[in-house]
N, C-alpha and C positions, 0 to 999 in steps of 0.2 A: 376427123377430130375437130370440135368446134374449138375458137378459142375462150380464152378466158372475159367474161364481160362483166364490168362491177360498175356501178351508179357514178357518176363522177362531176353530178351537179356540184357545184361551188366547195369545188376540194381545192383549197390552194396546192400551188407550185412545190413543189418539193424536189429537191438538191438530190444527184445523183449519187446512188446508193453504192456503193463497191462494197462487192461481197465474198470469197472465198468458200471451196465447198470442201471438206475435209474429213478423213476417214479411213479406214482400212482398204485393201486390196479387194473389189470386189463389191464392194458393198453397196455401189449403185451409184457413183458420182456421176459418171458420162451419162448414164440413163435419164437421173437427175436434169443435169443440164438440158443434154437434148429435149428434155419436155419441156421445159420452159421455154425451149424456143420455138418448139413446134406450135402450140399454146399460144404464145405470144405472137407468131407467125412474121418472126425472125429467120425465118429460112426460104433461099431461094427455091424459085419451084423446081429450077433443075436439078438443084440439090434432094429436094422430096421428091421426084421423078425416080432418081437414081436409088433413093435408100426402097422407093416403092415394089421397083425391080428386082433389086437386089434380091428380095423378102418374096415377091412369086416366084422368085428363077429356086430358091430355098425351101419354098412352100412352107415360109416361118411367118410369124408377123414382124411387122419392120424393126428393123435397132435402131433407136435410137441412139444409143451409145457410138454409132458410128458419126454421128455430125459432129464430135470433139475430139474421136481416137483419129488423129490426121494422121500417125504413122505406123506404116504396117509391124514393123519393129513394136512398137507399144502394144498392139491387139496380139502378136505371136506370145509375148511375155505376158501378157496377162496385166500391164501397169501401165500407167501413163509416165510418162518421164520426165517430162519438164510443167511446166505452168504454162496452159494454154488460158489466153482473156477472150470471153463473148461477150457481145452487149445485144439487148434486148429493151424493149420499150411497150411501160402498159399506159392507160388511160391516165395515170396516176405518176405515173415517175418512169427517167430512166435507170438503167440499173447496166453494172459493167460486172463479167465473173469471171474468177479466179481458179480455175479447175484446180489444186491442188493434187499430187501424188498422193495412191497410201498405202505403195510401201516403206516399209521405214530406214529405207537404203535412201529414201528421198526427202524427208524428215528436214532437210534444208530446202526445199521448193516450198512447202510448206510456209516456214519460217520467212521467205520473201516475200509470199502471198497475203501471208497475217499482216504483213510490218504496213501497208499503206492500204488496208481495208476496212468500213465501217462494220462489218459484219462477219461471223465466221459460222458456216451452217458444219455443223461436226451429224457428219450422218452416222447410224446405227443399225447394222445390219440384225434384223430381228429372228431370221434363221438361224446366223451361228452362236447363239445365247444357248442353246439347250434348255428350250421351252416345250418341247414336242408331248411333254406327259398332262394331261385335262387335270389330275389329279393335285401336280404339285402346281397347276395355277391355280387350283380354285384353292388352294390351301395359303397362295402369298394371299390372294385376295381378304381370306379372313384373316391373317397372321401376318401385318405389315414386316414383322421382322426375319420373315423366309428369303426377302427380297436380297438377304445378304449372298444369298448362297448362287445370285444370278453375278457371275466375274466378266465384267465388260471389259471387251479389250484392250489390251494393253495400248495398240494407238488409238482409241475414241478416249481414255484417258490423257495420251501425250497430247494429242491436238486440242483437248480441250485447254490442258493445262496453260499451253505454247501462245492460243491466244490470248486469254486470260493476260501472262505475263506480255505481251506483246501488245498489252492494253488494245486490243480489240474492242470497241464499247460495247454489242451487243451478239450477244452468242446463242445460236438456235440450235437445237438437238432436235431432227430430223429422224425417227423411228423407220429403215425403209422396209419392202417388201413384208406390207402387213396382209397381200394377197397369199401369201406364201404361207400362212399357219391356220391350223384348226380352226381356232377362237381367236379373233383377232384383239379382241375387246379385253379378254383376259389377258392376253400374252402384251396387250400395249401398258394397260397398268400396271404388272409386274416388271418390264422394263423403264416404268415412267417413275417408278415409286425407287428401283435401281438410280436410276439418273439424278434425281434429286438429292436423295443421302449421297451419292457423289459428290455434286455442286456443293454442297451444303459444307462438308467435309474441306474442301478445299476453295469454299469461300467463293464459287461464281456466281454471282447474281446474273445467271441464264435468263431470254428474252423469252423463252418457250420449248416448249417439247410437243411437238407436232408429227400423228401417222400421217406416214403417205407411202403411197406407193408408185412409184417414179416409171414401172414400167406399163402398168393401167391405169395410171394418172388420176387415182384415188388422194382427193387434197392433196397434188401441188396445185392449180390453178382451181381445179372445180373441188364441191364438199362432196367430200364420200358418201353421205346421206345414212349414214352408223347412228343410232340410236347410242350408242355408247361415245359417240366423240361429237360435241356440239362448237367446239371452238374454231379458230379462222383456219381457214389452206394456210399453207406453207406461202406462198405469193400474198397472201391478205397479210400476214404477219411482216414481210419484209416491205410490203410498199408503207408500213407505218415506222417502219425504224427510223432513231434519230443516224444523221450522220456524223460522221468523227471530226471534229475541228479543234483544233489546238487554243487553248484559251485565248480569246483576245484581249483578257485581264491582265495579265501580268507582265510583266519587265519583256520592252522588245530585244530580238535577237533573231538575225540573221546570219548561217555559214555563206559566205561569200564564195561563190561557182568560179566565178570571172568578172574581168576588169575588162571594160568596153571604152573607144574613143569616140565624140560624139561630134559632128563637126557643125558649126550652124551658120556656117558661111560667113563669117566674118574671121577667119581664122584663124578660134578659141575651140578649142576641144577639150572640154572638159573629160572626166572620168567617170563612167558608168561602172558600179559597184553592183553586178547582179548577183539576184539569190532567190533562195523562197524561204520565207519569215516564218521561222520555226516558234516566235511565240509572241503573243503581243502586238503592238501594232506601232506604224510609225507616219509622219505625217509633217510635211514642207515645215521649218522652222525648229524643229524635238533638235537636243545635240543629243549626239552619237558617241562611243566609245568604242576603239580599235581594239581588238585581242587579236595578238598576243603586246604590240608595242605601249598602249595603254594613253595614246594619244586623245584628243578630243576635237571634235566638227560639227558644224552645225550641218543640216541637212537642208539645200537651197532648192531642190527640183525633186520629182521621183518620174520614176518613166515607167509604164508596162504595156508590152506588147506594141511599141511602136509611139504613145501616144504620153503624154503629159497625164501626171494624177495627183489628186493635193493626198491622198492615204492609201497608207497598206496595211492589209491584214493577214493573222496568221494560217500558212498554207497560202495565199498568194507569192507569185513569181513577179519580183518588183526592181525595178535597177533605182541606185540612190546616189546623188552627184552632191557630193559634199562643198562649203565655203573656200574650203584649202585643200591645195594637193598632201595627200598625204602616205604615207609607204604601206598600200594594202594588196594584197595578193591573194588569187587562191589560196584558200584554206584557211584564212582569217576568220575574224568573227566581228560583227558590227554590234553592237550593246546597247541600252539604257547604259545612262556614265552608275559605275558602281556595281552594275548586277552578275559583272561575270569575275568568277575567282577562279587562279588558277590550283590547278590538281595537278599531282604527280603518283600521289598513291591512292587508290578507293577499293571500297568492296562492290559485287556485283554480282548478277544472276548470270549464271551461264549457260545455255544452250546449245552442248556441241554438237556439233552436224560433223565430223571427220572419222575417218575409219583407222587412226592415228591417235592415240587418248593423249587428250592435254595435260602434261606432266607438269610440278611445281620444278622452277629452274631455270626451264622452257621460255626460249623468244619467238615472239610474233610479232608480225605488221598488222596494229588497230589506227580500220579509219572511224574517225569522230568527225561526222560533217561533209568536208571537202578535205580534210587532211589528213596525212599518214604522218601516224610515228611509231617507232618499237616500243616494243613492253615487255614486261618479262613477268612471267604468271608466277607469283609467289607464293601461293597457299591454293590448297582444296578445302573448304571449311567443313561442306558435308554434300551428298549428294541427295535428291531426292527419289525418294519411293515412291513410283506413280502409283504402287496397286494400295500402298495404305498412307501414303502422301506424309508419312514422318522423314527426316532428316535421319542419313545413317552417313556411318565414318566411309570418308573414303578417302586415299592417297592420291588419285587422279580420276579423270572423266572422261568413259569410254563412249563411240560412238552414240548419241542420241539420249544420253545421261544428261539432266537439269541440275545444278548444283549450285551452290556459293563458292563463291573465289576473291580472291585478293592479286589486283593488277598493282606493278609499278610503272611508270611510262619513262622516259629516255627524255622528252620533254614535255613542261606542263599542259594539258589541255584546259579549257573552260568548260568543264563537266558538270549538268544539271542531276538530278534525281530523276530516274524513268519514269516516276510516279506524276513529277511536277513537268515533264516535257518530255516527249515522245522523241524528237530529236537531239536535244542537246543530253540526252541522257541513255543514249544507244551507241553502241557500237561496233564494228563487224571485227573478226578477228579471221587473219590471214596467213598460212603458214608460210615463210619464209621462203622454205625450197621447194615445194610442191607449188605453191603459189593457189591452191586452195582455200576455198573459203569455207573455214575451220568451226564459227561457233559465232555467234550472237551474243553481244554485253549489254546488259540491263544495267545503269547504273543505281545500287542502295545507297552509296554515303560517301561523301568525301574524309580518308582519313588520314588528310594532310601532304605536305612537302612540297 
Protein backbone atom coordinates (compact mmCIF):
# COMPACT_ATOMS: atom_id res chain seq x y z
CA UNK A 1 0.00 0.00 0.00
CA UNK A 2 1.35 3.27 -1.19
CA UNK A 3 1.17 6.02 0.98
CA UNK A 4 -0.72 9.06 1.00
CA UNK A 5 1.09 12.01 -1.28
CA UNK A 6 -0.47 15.61 -1.61
CA UNK A 7 1.43 18.75 -3.21
CA UNK A 8 3.00 20.66 -0.40
CA UNK A 9 4.59 23.55 -2.36
CA UNK A 10 4.30 26.63 -0.13
CA UNK A 11 1.69 25.14 2.52
CA UNK A 12 2.54 26.91 5.66
CA UNK A 13 3.28 25.22 9.09
CA UNK A 14 0.45 24.14 10.67
CA UNK A 15 -0.02 23.41 14.67
CA UNK A 16 -0.49 19.97 15.66
CA UNK A 17 -3.88 18.61 15.28
CA UNK A 18 -5.26 16.38 18.26
CA UNK A 19 -7.92 14.51 17.14
CA UNK A 20 -10.21 11.63 18.87
CA UNK A 21 -12.02 8.98 16.97
CA UNK A 22 -15.50 8.07 18.37
CA UNK A 23 -18.24 5.67 17.73
CA UNK A 24 -19.98 2.48 18.49
CA UNK A 25 -18.64 -1.04 19.27
CA UNK A 26 -17.43 -2.10 15.95
CA UNK A 27 -17.84 0.19 13.72
CA UNK A 28 -14.24 0.46 12.43
CA UNK A 29 -12.22 2.83 14.93
CA UNK A 30 -8.91 0.59 15.18
CA UNK A 31 -9.28 -0.20 11.43
CA UNK A 32 -9.59 3.48 11.00
CA UNK A 33 -6.58 4.29 12.77
CA UNK A 34 -4.43 1.58 11.62
CA UNK A 35 -4.85 3.00 8.20
CA UNK A 36 -3.77 6.08 8.74
CA UNK A 37 -0.72 4.93 10.07
CA UNK A 38 -0.04 2.37 7.53
CA UNK A 39 -0.60 5.32 4.95
CA UNK A 40 1.37 7.67 6.64
CA UNK A 41 4.10 4.99 7.20
CA UNK A 42 3.98 5.45 11.04
CA UNK A 43 4.73 1.95 11.48
CA UNK A 44 7.72 0.06 12.22
CA UNK A 45 8.66 -2.54 9.74
CA UNK A 46 8.70 -5.12 12.31
CA UNK A 47 5.63 -4.25 13.31
CA UNK A 48 4.15 -4.70 9.44
CA UNK A 49 6.43 -7.86 9.37
CA UNK A 50 4.44 -9.24 12.09
CA UNK A 51 0.70 -8.14 11.26
CA UNK A 52 1.98 -9.50 7.37
CA UNK A 53 2.45 -12.91 8.97
CA UNK A 54 -0.12 -12.96 11.13
CA UNK A 55 -2.53 -12.64 7.80
CA UNK A 56 -0.66 -15.70 5.71
CA UNK A 57 -0.37 -17.89 8.65
CA UNK A 58 -4.70 -16.86 8.46
CA UNK A 59 -4.80 -16.89 4.83
CA UNK A 60 -6.88 -13.28 5.66
CA UNK A 61 -5.75 -10.10 4.60
CA UNK A 62 -3.88 -8.05 7.17
CA UNK A 63 -5.82 -6.26 10.42
CA UNK A 64 -5.26 -3.53 10.66
CA UNK A 65 -7.06 -3.04 13.78
CA UNK A 66 -4.40 -4.86 15.36
CA UNK A 67 -1.55 -1.97 15.42
CA UNK A 68 -4.08 -0.13 18.24
CA UNK A 69 -5.87 -3.41 20.07
CA UNK A 70 -2.52 -3.62 22.39
CA UNK A 71 -4.48 -6.08 24.71
CA UNK A 72 -5.58 -9.36 24.23
CA UNK A 73 -8.33 -8.82 26.73
CA UNK A 74 -9.78 -5.78 24.44
CA UNK A 75 -9.78 -8.08 20.92
CA UNK A 76 -11.46 -11.28 23.32
CA UNK A 77 -14.38 -8.56 24.24
CA UNK A 78 -14.77 -7.20 21.16
CA UNK A 79 -13.83 -3.28 22.75
CA UNK A 80 -11.14 -1.24 23.46
CA UNK A 81 -10.94 -0.26 27.02
CA UNK A 82 -9.05 2.58 27.66
CA UNK A 83 -7.75 5.57 25.31
CA UNK A 84 -5.04 4.50 23.41
CA UNK A 85 -2.75 7.98 21.62
CA UNK A 86 -0.86 7.55 18.13
CA UNK A 87 0.89 10.03 16.40
CA UNK A 88 1.37 10.18 12.72
CA UNK A 89 2.98 12.88 10.39
CA UNK A 90 2.03 13.96 6.76
CA UNK A 91 3.76 16.47 4.36
CA UNK A 92 1.28 18.90 5.85
CA UNK A 93 1.08 18.74 9.61
CA UNK A 94 1.53 16.56 12.67
CA UNK A 95 -1.38 14.98 13.94
CA UNK A 96 -1.72 12.97 17.60
CA UNK A 97 -5.16 10.32 18.08
CA UNK A 98 -7.25 9.50 20.48
CA UNK A 99 -8.66 5.98 19.98
CA UNK A 100 -11.73 6.53 22.05
CA UNK A 101 -13.95 3.33 23.45
CA UNK A 102 -17.61 2.58 21.82
CA UNK A 103 -18.98 0.80 24.12
CA UNK A 104 -21.04 2.87 26.25
CA UNK A 105 -19.88 1.10 29.60
CA UNK A 106 -16.92 3.51 28.43
CA UNK A 107 -18.71 6.72 27.58
CA UNK A 108 -16.16 8.34 30.28
CA UNK A 109 -12.90 7.44 28.07
CA UNK A 110 -14.65 9.30 25.67
CA UNK A 111 -15.26 12.25 27.54
CA UNK A 112 -11.38 12.54 28.49
CA UNK A 113 -10.54 12.10 24.88
CA UNK A 114 -13.00 15.13 23.84
CA UNK A 115 -11.99 17.47 26.81
CA UNK A 116 -8.14 18.34 25.25
CA UNK A 117 -8.94 17.62 21.39
CA UNK A 118 -9.17 19.86 18.29
CA UNK A 119 -11.24 17.46 16.46
CA UNK A 120 -13.71 14.55 17.08
CA UNK A 121 -14.11 12.17 13.98
CA UNK A 122 -17.64 10.29 15.25
CA UNK A 123 -17.47 7.36 12.72
CA UNK A 124 -20.79 5.65 11.36
CA UNK A 125 -21.08 2.29 10.83
CA UNK A 126 -23.11 2.10 7.26
CA UNK A 127 -24.08 -1.72 7.60
CA UNK A 128 -25.99 -1.42 10.89
CA UNK A 129 -28.56 1.39 9.51
CA UNK A 130 -30.79 -0.97 7.74
CA UNK A 131 -30.05 0.14 4.15
CA UNK A 132 -29.89 -3.35 2.58
CA UNK A 133 -33.41 -2.74 0.47
CA UNK A 134 -32.33 -0.82 -3.51
CA UNK A 135 -35.98 0.14 -3.16
CA UNK A 136 -36.21 2.18 -0.10
CA UNK A 137 -32.93 4.12 -1.14
CA UNK A 138 -33.97 5.04 -4.20
CA UNK A 139 -37.09 6.24 -2.55
CA UNK A 140 -34.98 8.52 0.31
CA UNK A 141 -33.22 9.83 -2.75
CA UNK A 142 -36.42 11.29 -4.29
CA UNK A 143 -38.28 11.73 -0.85
CA UNK A 144 -35.71 13.71 1.37
CA UNK A 145 -38.06 13.16 4.11
CA UNK A 146 -37.90 8.96 4.27
CA UNK A 147 -34.44 9.94 5.71
CA UNK A 148 -36.25 10.01 9.02
CA UNK A 149 -37.06 6.49 9.20
CA UNK A 150 -32.94 5.81 9.05
CA UNK A 151 -32.38 5.80 13.45
CA UNK A 152 -28.61 6.33 13.95
CA UNK A 153 -27.31 5.09 16.83
CA UNK A 154 -27.82 5.85 19.99
CA UNK A 155 -23.88 6.28 20.62
CA UNK A 156 -23.04 8.27 16.98
CA UNK A 157 -25.73 10.43 18.70
CA UNK A 158 -24.05 10.63 22.44
CA UNK A 159 -20.49 11.19 21.10
CA UNK A 160 -21.69 13.53 18.72
CA UNK A 161 -23.52 15.40 21.30
CA UNK A 162 -20.61 14.84 24.25
CA UNK A 163 -18.29 16.71 21.78
CA UNK A 164 -20.36 19.25 20.85
CA UNK A 165 -20.81 20.09 24.71
CA UNK A 166 -17.14 19.59 25.35
CA UNK A 167 -16.60 22.40 22.78
CA UNK A 168 -14.65 20.25 20.54
CA UNK A 169 -14.29 23.01 17.55
CA UNK A 170 -14.50 20.69 14.67
CA UNK A 171 -16.46 17.53 14.35
CA UNK A 172 -16.27 15.14 11.20
CA UNK A 173 -18.79 12.35 10.66
CA UNK A 174 -16.85 9.49 9.10
CA UNK A 175 -19.60 7.11 6.96
CA UNK A 176 -17.47 3.64 7.37
CA UNK A 177 -17.60 0.48 5.40
CA UNK A 178 -19.09 1.85 2.22
CA UNK A 179 -17.28 -1.43 0.58
CA UNK A 180 -19.79 -3.28 2.51
CA UNK A 181 -23.20 -2.23 0.59
CA UNK A 182 -25.00 -2.59 -2.77
CA UNK A 183 -25.06 0.94 -3.82
CA UNK A 184 -22.71 2.86 -2.09
CA UNK A 185 -23.69 6.12 -3.46
CA UNK A 186 -27.26 5.78 -2.49
CA UNK A 187 -26.78 4.28 0.92
CA UNK A 188 -24.14 7.34 1.64
CA UNK A 189 -26.83 10.04 0.88
CA UNK A 190 -29.49 8.56 2.60
CA UNK A 191 -27.10 8.31 5.70
CA UNK A 192 -25.68 11.98 4.76
CA UNK A 193 -29.14 13.60 4.44
CA UNK A 194 -29.71 11.35 8.14
CA UNK A 195 -26.73 13.14 9.71
CA UNK A 196 -27.43 16.49 8.72
CA UNK A 197 -31.20 16.86 10.15
CA UNK A 198 -29.31 15.45 13.16
CA UNK A 199 -26.74 18.31 13.32
CA UNK A 200 -29.20 20.57 12.29
CA UNK A 201 -31.58 19.51 15.20
CA UNK A 202 -29.17 19.85 17.69
CA UNK A 203 -27.36 22.64 16.41
CA UNK A 204 -23.74 21.15 15.36
CA UNK A 205 -21.97 23.07 12.91
CA UNK A 206 -20.22 19.53 11.56
CA UNK A 207 -16.77 20.16 9.56
CA UNK A 208 -17.99 17.34 7.14
CA UNK A 209 -19.36 14.01 6.46
CA UNK A 210 -16.93 11.91 4.50
CA UNK A 211 -17.34 7.91 2.98
CA UNK A 212 -14.50 5.89 3.52
CA UNK A 213 -13.72 2.78 4.08
CA UNK A 214 -10.99 2.25 6.74
CA UNK A 215 -10.57 -1.36 5.79
CA UNK A 216 -9.67 -0.88 1.71
CA UNK A 217 -8.77 2.47 2.27
CA UNK A 218 -11.29 3.97 0.04
CA UNK A 219 -10.92 8.11 1.01
CA UNK A 220 -9.07 7.96 4.30
CA UNK A 221 -5.67 8.95 2.59
CA UNK A 222 -6.33 8.20 -1.12
CA UNK A 223 -9.94 9.31 -3.39
CA UNK A 224 -12.20 6.52 -3.89
CA UNK A 225 -12.48 7.62 -7.54
CA UNK A 226 -16.85 7.44 -7.00
CA UNK A 227 -18.35 9.51 -9.53
CA UNK A 228 -20.88 9.98 -6.75
CA UNK A 229 -18.52 11.56 -4.11
CA UNK A 230 -16.13 14.38 -5.53
CA UNK A 231 -15.05 15.95 -2.06
CA UNK A 232 -11.59 15.60 0.02
CA UNK A 233 -10.32 12.07 1.88
CA UNK A 234 -10.92 11.99 5.24
CA UNK A 235 -6.87 13.01 5.79
CA UNK A 236 -7.39 16.03 3.20
CA UNK A 237 -10.35 17.29 5.56
CA UNK A 238 -8.31 16.97 8.87
CA UNK A 239 -4.84 18.40 7.65
CA UNK A 240 -7.02 21.64 6.94
CA UNK A 241 -8.74 21.84 10.42
CA UNK A 242 -8.32 24.77 12.64
CA UNK A 243 -6.84 23.94 15.96
CA UNK A 244 -8.55 24.63 19.45
CA UNK A 245 -6.79 27.51 21.47
CA UNK A 246 -8.41 29.25 24.17
CA UNK A 247 -9.01 32.94 23.46
CA UNK A 248 -6.18 35.02 23.92
CA UNK A 249 -8.70 38.10 24.12
CA UNK A 250 -10.00 37.89 27.17
CA UNK A 251 -9.21 38.55 30.91
CA UNK A 252 -5.99 36.38 32.02
CA UNK A 253 -6.21 33.33 34.29
CA UNK A 254 -4.18 30.79 35.33
CA UNK A 255 -5.11 27.34 37.95
CA UNK A 256 -1.85 27.29 39.77
CA UNK A 257 -0.26 23.39 39.58
CA UNK A 258 2.65 24.28 41.92
CA UNK A 259 4.87 26.71 43.72
CA UNK A 260 8.52 26.33 42.78
CA UNK A 261 11.88 27.75 44.65
CA UNK A 262 14.22 29.43 42.33
CA UNK A 263 17.64 30.12 43.45
CA UNK A 264 20.03 32.65 41.38
CA UNK A 265 22.89 32.42 43.42
CA UNK A 266 22.83 35.14 45.34
CA UNK A 267 20.66 33.62 48.01
CA UNK A 268 17.19 35.19 46.92
CA UNK A 269 14.78 32.52 45.78
CA UNK A 270 12.17 33.80 44.79
CA UNK A 271 8.57 31.81 43.99
CA UNK A 272 7.81 30.24 40.86
CA UNK A 273 3.93 30.18 40.54
CA UNK A 274 3.47 27.38 37.72
CA UNK A 275 0.46 26.62 35.58
CA UNK A 276 -1.09 26.55 32.07
CA UNK A 277 -2.98 29.89 31.28
CA UNK A 278 -6.37 28.74 30.85
CA UNK A 279 -7.36 32.16 29.04
CA UNK A 280 -5.87 35.30 28.07
CA UNK A 281 -2.44 36.17 28.15
CA UNK A 282 0.08 37.72 30.62
CA UNK A 283 3.25 39.48 30.27
CA UNK A 284 6.44 40.91 32.67
CA UNK A 285 4.87 44.22 34.47
CA UNK A 286 0.36 43.22 33.97
CA UNK A 287 -0.73 43.03 37.99
CA UNK A 288 -2.15 39.97 38.90
CA UNK A 289 -5.07 38.89 41.25
CA UNK A 290 -4.96 35.93 43.85
CA UNK A 291 -8.19 33.75 44.19
CA UNK A 292 -9.37 32.82 46.51
CA UNK A 293 -7.37 35.54 49.17
CA UNK A 294 -8.19 38.46 46.68
CA UNK A 295 -4.69 40.02 47.04
CA UNK A 296 -2.73 41.80 44.29
CA UNK A 297 1.05 41.57 42.50
CA UNK A 298 2.68 42.76 40.07
CA UNK A 299 4.22 40.21 37.74
CA UNK A 300 8.39 40.88 37.77
CA UNK A 301 9.69 37.66 35.61
CA UNK A 302 7.81 34.62 33.81
CA UNK A 303 9.83 31.39 33.26
CA UNK A 304 9.01 28.38 30.74
CA UNK A 305 10.69 25.40 30.26
CA UNK A 306 13.79 26.43 32.04
CA UNK A 307 14.36 29.75 30.40
CA UNK A 308 13.15 33.55 30.78
CA UNK A 309 10.09 34.94 28.58
CA UNK A 310 8.59 38.60 28.52
CA UNK A 311 4.61 36.66 27.65
CA UNK A 312 2.41 33.94 28.00
CA UNK A 313 -0.33 32.77 26.23
CA UNK A 314 -3.46 30.75 26.44
CA UNK A 315 -2.70 26.95 26.63
CA UNK A 316 1.04 27.63 27.31
CA UNK A 317 2.68 26.07 30.52
CA UNK A 318 4.36 29.21 32.06
CA UNK A 319 5.67 29.84 35.87
CA UNK A 320 5.13 33.69 37.22
CA UNK A 321 7.34 35.20 40.10
CA UNK A 322 5.52 38.00 41.45
CA UNK A 323 6.95 41.76 43.34
CA UNK A 324 5.98 40.30 46.77
CA UNK A 325 5.66 37.20 48.49
CA UNK A 326 2.46 36.23 48.71
CA UNK A 327 0.06 33.17 50.25
CA UNK A 328 -0.61 31.11 46.96
CA UNK A 329 -0.75 27.45 46.83
CA UNK A 330 -2.08 24.66 44.70
CA UNK A 331 -5.31 25.14 43.56
CA UNK A 332 -5.39 28.99 43.47
CA UNK A 333 -6.07 30.91 40.77
CA UNK A 334 -4.03 33.89 39.43
CA UNK A 335 -6.44 36.64 37.54
CA UNK A 336 -6.65 39.97 35.60
CA UNK A 337 -7.41 42.29 39.14
CA UNK A 338 -11.51 42.06 38.88
CA UNK A 339 -12.26 39.07 36.44
CA UNK A 340 -12.76 36.38 38.85
CA UNK A 341 -15.96 36.18 41.19
CA UNK A 342 -16.63 33.83 43.51
CA UNK A 343 -19.46 30.97 43.04
CA UNK A 344 -20.91 28.80 45.61
CA UNK A 345 -24.20 27.93 43.72
CA UNK A 346 -24.55 27.44 39.61
CA UNK A 347 -26.35 25.60 37.06
CA UNK A 348 -24.57 23.20 34.60
CA UNK A 349 -24.57 20.40 31.99
CA UNK A 350 -24.07 17.14 33.17
CA UNK A 351 -22.37 14.27 31.68
CA UNK A 352 -22.65 11.15 33.98
CA UNK A 353 -20.32 8.48 33.27
CA UNK A 354 -21.23 6.20 36.68
CA UNK A 355 -23.16 3.14 36.88
CA UNK A 356 -24.54 4.74 40.35
CA UNK A 357 -27.11 7.65 39.13
CA UNK A 358 -26.43 11.08 40.52
CA UNK A 359 -29.25 11.72 43.00
CA UNK A 360 -30.35 15.39 44.26
CA UNK A 361 -29.02 15.43 48.00
CA UNK A 362 -25.97 13.64 47.01
CA UNK A 363 -22.15 14.81 47.83
CA UNK A 364 -19.30 14.72 45.72
CA UNK A 365 -15.63 15.80 45.39
CA UNK A 366 -15.66 18.45 42.27
CA UNK A 367 -12.23 19.33 40.98
CA UNK A 368 -12.29 22.94 39.18
CA UNK A 369 -8.57 23.47 37.99
CA UNK A 370 -6.12 22.21 40.62
CA UNK A 371 -8.64 22.14 43.41
CA UNK A 372 -11.06 19.92 45.34
CA UNK A 373 -14.06 20.84 47.19
CA UNK A 374 -17.38 19.08 48.14
CA UNK A 375 -20.73 19.78 46.63
CA UNK A 376 -23.78 18.60 47.03
CA UNK A 377 -26.10 18.09 43.83
CA UNK A 378 -29.28 20.02 44.42
CA UNK A 379 -31.72 19.62 41.60
CA UNK A 380 -31.98 17.40 38.23
CA UNK A 381 -33.61 20.15 36.05
CA UNK A 382 -34.21 17.79 33.11
CA UNK A 383 -32.51 15.16 31.32
CA UNK A 384 -31.82 14.98 27.65
CA UNK A 385 -33.26 12.77 24.81
CA UNK A 386 -30.42 11.96 22.50
CA UNK A 387 -32.91 10.26 20.00
CA UNK A 388 -35.23 13.44 19.69
CA UNK A 389 -32.82 15.89 21.74
CA UNK A 390 -36.02 17.54 23.80
CA UNK A 391 -35.66 17.98 27.49
CA UNK A 392 -37.77 15.43 29.58
CA UNK A 393 -38.44 15.28 33.56
CA UNK A 394 -36.17 13.51 35.38
CA UNK A 395 -35.59 13.02 39.40
CA UNK A 396 -31.88 11.71 38.83
CA UNK A 397 -29.14 10.81 36.09
CA UNK A 398 -28.53 7.33 35.22
CA UNK A 399 -25.33 6.04 33.71
CA UNK A 400 -24.39 8.00 30.42
CA UNK A 401 -27.67 10.29 30.75
CA UNK A 402 -26.80 14.34 29.75
CA UNK A 403 -28.85 16.57 31.80
CA UNK A 404 -29.06 20.09 33.70
CA UNK A 405 -28.30 20.26 37.28
CA UNK A 406 -27.97 22.57 39.96
CA UNK A 407 -24.51 22.36 42.22
CA UNK A 408 -23.88 23.85 45.66
CA UNK A 409 -20.16 23.90 46.66
CA UNK A 410 -18.90 23.67 50.41
CA UNK A 411 -16.56 26.48 49.25
CA UNK A 412 -16.65 29.24 46.58
CA UNK A 413 -14.90 28.52 43.46
CA UNK A 414 -14.01 31.24 40.58
CA UNK A 415 -16.30 29.63 37.94
CA UNK A 416 -16.33 30.82 34.17
CA UNK A 417 -19.16 29.88 31.76
CA UNK A 418 -18.09 26.68 29.50
CA UNK A 419 -19.19 28.54 26.73
CA UNK A 420 -16.69 31.63 27.64
CA UNK A 421 -13.58 29.04 28.91
CA UNK A 422 -13.07 25.55 28.48
CA UNK A 423 -11.17 25.56 31.65
CA UNK A 424 -12.36 27.73 34.22
CA UNK A 425 -15.74 26.55 33.40
CA UNK A 426 -15.45 22.45 33.54
CA UNK A 427 -15.48 20.33 35.98
CA UNK A 428 -14.87 16.61 37.05
CA UNK A 429 -17.14 15.18 39.61
CA UNK A 430 -15.91 12.49 42.03
CA UNK A 431 -17.85 10.06 44.10
CA UNK A 432 -16.74 10.18 47.48
CA UNK A 433 -16.57 6.39 48.53
CA UNK A 434 -16.04 4.68 45.29
CA UNK A 435 -13.59 7.33 44.56
CA UNK A 436 -14.75 7.13 40.83
CA UNK A 437 -14.89 9.36 38.48
CA UNK A 438 -18.60 10.14 38.24
CA UNK A 439 -19.74 12.82 35.57
CA UNK A 440 -18.34 15.89 33.77
CA UNK A 441 -19.72 19.80 34.71
CA UNK A 442 -20.07 22.12 32.05
CA UNK A 443 -20.57 25.19 33.73
CA UNK A 444 -24.28 27.50 32.21
CA UNK A 445 -24.56 30.44 35.02
CA UNK A 446 -23.61 31.50 38.11
CA UNK A 447 -26.56 31.70 40.50
CA UNK A 448 -25.00 33.11 43.33
CA UNK A 449 -23.75 32.80 47.12
Amino acid sequence: MSPAVHKTAHVPARRVLRFLTAGSVDDGKSTLIGRLLLDSRAILADQLDHLHAKAEAAGEPIDLSLLTDGLEAEREQGITIDVAYRYFTTPRRKFIIADAPGHEQYTRNMVTAAAGSDAAVVLVDITKLELDDPARLQRMQREPSVDRCIDLLPQTRRHALLAQLLRVPSIVFAVNKLDAVADPGAAFAAVSQALQRFADQAQIAHAGIVPVSALRGDNVTQPMGAAWYTGPTLLQLLEGLPTAQEAAVGSFSLPVQYVAREGDGTGVQPRVLWGRIAQGQVQVGDAVQVFPSGEQATVTALRRAGSSAVLGQAGQSIGVVLDRPLDVSRGDWLAAPGSLHSTQRFAATLAWLDTEAATPGRRYWLRHGNRWVQARLCSVEHRLDIHTLAPLPAEQLEINDIGEVVFELQQPLPLSTFADNRVGGALIVVDPASHRTSGALLVRGNLGG
